[in-house]
C-alpha positions as MATLAB code, in Angstrom:
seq = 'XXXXXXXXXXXXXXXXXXXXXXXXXXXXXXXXXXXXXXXXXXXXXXXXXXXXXXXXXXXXXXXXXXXXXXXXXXXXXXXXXXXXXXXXXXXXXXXXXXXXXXXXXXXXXXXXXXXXXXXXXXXXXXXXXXXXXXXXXX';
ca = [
      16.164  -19.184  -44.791;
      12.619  -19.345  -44.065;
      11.088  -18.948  -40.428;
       9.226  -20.809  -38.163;
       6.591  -19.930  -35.897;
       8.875  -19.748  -32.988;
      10.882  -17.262  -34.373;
       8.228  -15.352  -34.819;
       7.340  -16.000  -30.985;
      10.677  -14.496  -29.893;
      10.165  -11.127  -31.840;
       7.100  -10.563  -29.960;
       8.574  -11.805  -27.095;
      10.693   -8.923  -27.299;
       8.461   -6.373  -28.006;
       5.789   -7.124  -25.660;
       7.320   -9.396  -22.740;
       4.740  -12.193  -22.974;
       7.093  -15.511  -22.982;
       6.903  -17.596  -26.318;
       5.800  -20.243  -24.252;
       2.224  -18.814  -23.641;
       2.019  -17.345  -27.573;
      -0.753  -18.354  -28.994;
      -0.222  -17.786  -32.818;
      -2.949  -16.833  -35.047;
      -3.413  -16.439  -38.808;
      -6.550  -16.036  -40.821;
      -8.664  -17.820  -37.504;
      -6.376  -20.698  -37.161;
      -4.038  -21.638  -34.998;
      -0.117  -22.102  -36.042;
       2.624  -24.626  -34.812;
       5.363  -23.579  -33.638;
       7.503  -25.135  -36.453;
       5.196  -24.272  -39.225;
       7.128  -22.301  -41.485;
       5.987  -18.569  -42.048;
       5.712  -18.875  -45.688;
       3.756  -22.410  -45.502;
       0.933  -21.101  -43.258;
       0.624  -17.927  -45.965;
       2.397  -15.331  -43.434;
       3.820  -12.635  -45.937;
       5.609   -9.220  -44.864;
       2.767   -6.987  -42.861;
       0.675  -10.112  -42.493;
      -2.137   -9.693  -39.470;
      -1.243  -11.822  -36.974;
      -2.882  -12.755  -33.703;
      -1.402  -13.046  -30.929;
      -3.270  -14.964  -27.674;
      -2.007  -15.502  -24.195;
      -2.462  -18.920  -23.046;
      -3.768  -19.782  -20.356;
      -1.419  -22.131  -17.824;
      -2.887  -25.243  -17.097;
      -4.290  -25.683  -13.640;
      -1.459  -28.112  -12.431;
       0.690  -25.308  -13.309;
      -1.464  -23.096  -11.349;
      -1.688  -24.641   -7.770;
       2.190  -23.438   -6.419;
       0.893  -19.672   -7.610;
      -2.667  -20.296   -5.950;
      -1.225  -21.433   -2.565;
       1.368  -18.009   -2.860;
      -1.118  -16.355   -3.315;
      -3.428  -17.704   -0.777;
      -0.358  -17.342    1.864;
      -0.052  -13.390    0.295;
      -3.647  -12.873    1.548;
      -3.287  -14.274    4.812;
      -0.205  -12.285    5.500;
      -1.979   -9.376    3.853;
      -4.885   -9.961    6.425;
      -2.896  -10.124    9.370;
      -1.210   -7.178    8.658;
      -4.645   -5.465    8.280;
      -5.431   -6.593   11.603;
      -2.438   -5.430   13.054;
      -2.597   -2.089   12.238;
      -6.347   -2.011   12.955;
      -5.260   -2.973   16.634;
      -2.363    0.298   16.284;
      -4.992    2.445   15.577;
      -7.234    1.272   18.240;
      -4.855    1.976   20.793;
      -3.536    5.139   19.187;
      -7.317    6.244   19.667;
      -7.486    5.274   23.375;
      -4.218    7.555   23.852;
      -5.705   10.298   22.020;
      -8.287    9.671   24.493;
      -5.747    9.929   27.343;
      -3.944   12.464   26.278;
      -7.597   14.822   25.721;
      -7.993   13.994   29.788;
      -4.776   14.658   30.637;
      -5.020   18.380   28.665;
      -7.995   18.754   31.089;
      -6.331   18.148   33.923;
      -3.439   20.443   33.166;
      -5.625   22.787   32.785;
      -7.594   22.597   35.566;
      -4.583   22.885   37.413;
      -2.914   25.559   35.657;
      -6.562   27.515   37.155;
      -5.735   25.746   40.545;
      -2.399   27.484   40.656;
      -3.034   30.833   39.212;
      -6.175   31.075   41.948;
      -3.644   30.024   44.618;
      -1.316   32.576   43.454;
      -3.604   35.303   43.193;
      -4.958   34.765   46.422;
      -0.852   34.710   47.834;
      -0.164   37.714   46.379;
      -3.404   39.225   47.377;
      -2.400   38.534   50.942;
       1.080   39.684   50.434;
      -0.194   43.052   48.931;
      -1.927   43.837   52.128;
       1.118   43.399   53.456;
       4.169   44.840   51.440;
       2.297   47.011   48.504;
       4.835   45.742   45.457;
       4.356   42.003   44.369;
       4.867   40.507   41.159;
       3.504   37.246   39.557;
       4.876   34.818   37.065;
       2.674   31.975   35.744;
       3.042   29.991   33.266;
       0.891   27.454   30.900;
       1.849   24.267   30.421;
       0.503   22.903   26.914;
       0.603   19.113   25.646;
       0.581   18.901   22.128;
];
């Protein structure tokens, strides 16, 4: 039995997942039918063959523009929405930066007043011990 074009279509179909539907066949600079027979057209065992992908026609193209118009948008937004995460995750580094400070500045405050308790309290018992402890926000 002698084969067609199309046949021909599947096999590379197979081996290189473009559909036979966009094959473009081929031989010696010209194009081939699909039902052109193999062996008409001059196609022999180890032939050259060329194989072209072609392109959809721009009715078929308009539902895959507008997907793809709706991908970007979605795309976008989600750009912008993690732009706006970031911007407040910077204003809470911010926060938390101030807050360090002002744990520090405390954890000073109390060790001073502590010191100075204990200073007092040495005058008047001799033994004293102090505890203090840091409080770090990570």
């Amino acid at each position: 039995m002698h084969k067609q074009n199309s046949d021909l279509k599947k096999v590379i179909a197979k081996a290189t997942g473009l559909e036979p539907e966009v094959q473009n066949l081929l031989f010696r600079g010209k194009g081939k039918d699909d039902n052109e027979r193999l062996h008409m057209a001059g196609v022999k065992d180890n032939a050259k063959v060329i194989v072209m992908e072609n392109s959809p026609r721009k009715d078929e193209d308009l539902p895959k523009v507008e997907e793809v118009k709706e991908n970007i948008e979605e795309i976008s937004r989600g750009v912008e929405a993690v732009k706006l995460v970031r911007e407040e995750n910077d204003q809470f580094a911010e926060q938390v930066s101030h807050l360090k400070q002002v744990v520090d500045h405390l954890n000073n405050y109390t060790c001073l007043l502590q010191t100075n308790y204990c200073s007092s309290n040495l005058r008047k018992s001799k033994t004293y011990s102090i505890k203090s402890m840091k409080y770090n926000i990570k």
